[in-house]
SERO-4910 file (N, C-alpha, C, O; in steps of 0.05 Angstrom, whole numbers):
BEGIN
 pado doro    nc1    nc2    nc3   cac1   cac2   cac3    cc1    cc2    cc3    oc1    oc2    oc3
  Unk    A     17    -24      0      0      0      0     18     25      0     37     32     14
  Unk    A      7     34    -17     40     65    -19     24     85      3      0     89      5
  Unk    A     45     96     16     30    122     31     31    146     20     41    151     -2
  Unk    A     18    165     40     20    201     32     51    206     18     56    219     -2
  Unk    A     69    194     33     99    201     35    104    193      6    111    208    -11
  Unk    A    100    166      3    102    158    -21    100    180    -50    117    188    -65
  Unk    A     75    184    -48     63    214    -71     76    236    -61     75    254    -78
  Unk    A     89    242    -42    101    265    -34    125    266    -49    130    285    -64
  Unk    A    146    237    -47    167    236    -57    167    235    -93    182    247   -108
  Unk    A    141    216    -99    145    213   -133    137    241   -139    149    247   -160
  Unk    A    120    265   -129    118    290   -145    139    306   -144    143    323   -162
  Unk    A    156    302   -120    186    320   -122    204    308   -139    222    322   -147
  Unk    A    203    288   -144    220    275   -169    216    278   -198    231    283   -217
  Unk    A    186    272   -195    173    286   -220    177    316   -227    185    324   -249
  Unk    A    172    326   -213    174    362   -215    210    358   -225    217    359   -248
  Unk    A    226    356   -205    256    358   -216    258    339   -247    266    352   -267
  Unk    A    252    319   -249    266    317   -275    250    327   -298    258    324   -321
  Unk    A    224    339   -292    217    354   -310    221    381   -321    208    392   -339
  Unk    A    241    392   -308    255    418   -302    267    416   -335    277    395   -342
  Unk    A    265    440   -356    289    449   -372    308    455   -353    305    470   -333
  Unk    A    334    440   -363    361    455   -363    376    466   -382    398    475   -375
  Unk    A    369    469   -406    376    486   -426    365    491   -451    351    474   -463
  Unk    A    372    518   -462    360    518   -496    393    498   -502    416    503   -494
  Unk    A    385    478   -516    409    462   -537    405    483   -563    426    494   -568
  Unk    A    384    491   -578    395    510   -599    369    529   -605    346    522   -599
  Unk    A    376    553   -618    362    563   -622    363    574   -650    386    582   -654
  Unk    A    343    579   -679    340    577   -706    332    607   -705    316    617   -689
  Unk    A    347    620   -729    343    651   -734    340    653   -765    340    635   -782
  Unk    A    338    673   -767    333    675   -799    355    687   -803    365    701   -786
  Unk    A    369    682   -835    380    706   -849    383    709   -881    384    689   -895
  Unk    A    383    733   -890    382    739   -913    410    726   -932    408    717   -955
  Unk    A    431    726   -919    450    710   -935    474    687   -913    489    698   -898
  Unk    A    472    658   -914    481    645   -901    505    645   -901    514    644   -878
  Unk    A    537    648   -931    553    655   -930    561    678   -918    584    674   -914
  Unk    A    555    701   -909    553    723   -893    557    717   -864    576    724   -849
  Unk    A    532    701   -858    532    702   -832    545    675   -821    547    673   -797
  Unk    A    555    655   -836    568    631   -832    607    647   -827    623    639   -811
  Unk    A    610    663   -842    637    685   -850    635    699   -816    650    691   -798
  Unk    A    618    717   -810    615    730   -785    612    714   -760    614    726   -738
  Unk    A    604    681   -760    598    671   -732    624    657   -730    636    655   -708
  Unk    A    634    647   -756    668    635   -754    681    651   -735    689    645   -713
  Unk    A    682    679   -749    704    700   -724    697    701   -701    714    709   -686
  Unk    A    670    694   -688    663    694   -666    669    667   -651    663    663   -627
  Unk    A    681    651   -665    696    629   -657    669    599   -662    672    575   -657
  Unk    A    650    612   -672    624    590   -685    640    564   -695    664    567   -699
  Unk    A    628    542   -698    641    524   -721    611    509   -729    592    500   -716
  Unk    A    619    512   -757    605    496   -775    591    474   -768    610    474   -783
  Unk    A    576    453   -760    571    428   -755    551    414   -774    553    390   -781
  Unk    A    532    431   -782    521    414   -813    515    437   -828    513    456   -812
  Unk    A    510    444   -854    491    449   -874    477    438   -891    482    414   -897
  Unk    A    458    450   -903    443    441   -926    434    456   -941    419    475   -936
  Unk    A    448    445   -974    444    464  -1000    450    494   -994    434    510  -1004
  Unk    A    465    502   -983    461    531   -971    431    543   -967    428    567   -970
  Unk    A    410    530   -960    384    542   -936    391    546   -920    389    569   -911
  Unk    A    409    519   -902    412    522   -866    438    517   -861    457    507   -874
  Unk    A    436    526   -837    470    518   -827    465    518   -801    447    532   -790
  Unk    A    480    500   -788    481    492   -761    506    501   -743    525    485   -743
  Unk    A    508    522   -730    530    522   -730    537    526   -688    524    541   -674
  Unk    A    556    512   -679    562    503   -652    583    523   -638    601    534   -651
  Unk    A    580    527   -612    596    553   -600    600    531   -569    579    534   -556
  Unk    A    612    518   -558    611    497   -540    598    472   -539    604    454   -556
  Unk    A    581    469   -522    555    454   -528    535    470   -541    516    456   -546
  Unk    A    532    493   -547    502    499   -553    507    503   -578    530    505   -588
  Unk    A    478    506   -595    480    515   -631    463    531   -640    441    535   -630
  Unk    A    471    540   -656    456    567   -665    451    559   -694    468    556   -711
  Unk    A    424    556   -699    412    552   -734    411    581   -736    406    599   -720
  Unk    A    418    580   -774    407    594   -785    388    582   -817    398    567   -834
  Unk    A    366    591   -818    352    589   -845    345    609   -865    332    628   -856
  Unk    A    350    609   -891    346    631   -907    337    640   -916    328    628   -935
  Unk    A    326    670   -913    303    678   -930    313    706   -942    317    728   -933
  Unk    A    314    697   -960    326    723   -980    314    753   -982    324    773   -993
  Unk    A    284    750   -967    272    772   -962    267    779   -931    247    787   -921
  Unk    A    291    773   -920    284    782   -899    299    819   -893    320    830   -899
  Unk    A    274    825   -880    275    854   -872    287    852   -844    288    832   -830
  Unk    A    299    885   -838    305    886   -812    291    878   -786    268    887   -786
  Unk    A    294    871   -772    276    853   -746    270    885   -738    284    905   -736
  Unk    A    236    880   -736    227    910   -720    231    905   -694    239    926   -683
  Unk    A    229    879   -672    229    880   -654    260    856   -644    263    833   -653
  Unk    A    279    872   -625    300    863   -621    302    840   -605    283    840   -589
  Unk    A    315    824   -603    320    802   -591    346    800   -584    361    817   -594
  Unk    A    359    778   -564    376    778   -548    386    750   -542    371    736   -527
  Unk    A    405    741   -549    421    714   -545    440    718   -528    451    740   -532
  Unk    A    450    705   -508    470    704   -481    477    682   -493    463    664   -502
  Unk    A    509    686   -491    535    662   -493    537    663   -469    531    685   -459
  Unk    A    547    638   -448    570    649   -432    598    639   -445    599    631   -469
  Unk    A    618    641   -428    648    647   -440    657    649   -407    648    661   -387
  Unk    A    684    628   -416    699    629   -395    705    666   -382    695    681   -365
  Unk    A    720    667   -398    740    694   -398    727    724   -419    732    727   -443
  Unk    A    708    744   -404    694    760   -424    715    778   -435    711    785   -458
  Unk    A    736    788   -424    761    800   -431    765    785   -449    751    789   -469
  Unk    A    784    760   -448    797    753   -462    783    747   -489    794    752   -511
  Unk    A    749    731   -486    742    728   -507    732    761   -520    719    758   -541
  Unk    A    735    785   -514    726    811   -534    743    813   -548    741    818   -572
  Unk    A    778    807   -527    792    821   -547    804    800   -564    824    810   -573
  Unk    A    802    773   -574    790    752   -584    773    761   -619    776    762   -644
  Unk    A    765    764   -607    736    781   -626    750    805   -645    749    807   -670
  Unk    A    761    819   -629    764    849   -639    789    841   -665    788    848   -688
  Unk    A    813    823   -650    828    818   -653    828    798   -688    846    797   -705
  Unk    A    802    785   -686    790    777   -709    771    802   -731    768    799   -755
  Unk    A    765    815   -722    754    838   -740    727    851   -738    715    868   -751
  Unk    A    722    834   -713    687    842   -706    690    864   -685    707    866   -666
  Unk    A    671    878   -693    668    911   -680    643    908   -661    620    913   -669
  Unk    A    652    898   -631    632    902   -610    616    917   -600    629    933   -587
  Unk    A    588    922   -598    573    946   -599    580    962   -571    572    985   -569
  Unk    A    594    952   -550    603    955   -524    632    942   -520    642    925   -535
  Unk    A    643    954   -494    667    945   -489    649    929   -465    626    933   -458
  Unk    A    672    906   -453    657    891   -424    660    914   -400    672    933   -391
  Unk    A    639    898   -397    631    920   -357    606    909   -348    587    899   -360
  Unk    A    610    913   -327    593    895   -304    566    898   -298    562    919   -287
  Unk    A    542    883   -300    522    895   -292    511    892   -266    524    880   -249
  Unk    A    486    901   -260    478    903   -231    472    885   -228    470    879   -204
  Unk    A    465    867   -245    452    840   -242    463    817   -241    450    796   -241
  Unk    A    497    819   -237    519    803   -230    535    795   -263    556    783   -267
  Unk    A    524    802   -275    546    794   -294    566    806   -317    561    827   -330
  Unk    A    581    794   -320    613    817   -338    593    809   -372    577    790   -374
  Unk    A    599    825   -388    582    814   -416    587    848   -424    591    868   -411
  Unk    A    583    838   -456    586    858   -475    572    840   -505    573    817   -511
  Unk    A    563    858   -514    549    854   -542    562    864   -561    578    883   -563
  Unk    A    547    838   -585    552    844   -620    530    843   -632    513    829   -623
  Unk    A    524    860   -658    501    863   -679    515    847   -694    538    853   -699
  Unk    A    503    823   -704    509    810   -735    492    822   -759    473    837   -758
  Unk    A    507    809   -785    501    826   -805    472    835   -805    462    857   -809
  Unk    A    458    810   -799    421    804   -797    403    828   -776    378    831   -775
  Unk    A    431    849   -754    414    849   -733    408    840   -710    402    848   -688
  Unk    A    413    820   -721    414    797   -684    437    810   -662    460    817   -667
  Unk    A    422    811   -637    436    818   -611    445    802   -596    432    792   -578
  Unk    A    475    795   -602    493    766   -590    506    779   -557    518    800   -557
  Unk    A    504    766   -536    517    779   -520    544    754   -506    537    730   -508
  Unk    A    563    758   -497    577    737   -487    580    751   -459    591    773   -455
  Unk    A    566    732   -436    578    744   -402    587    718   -397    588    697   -410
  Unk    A    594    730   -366    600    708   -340    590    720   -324    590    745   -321
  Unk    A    574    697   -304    574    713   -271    592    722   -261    615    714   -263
  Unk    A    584    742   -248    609    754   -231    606    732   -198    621    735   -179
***
């Protein structure tokens, strides 16, 4: 006969392993995939699949970032925001800079505990790389 305790314990187990622990990837649009396959390389991106030049898959640690193409795509009216983390936010800007990408910010700290600084890619998109402080 299972008791109260019993249901007490399977819904806390239940609840935890039903928890997300991460986005694994997230799919964006862009108007030209050679472009933005050229700009996520310097950001230290790597390739992991394409197809026919539509999509590209491309990996930054464990996580991945799609892109799919639409040749008419217009500027995003409403902005959006991707968080990397990164060991070292120094080391990875000047990383960056050092490769040819022009950071919309230098790093500095926010109130909200973390070191991070942002990039606009060709598309628009708002890439940010922090660490907790």
């Amino acid at each position: 006969m299972r008791t109260k305790y019993f249901f007490k314990i399977k819904y806390a187990v239940e609840k935890y392993l039903s928890r997300m622990r991460k986005i694994s990837a997230v799919t964006l649009e862009t108007k030209d995939i050679e472009c933005i396959v050229s700009y996520y390389e310097r950001l230290g991106f790597e390739v992991k699949y394409s197809k026919e030049g539509n999509f590209v898959s491309l990996s930054f640690g464990d996580c991945f970032l799609n892109f799919v193409l639409n040749k008419e795509l217009c500027p995003p009216t409403i902005k959006g925001r991707i968080i990397f983390h990164v060991e070292d936010v120094n080391i990875f800007y000047e990383k960056i800079v050092a490769a040819g990408i022009k950071p919309d910010m230098s790093p500095s700290d926010a109130r909200w505990g973390e070191r991070y600084f942002h990039v606009t890619d060709p598309d628009g998109n708002e890439i940010s790389f922090a660490k907790p402080l």
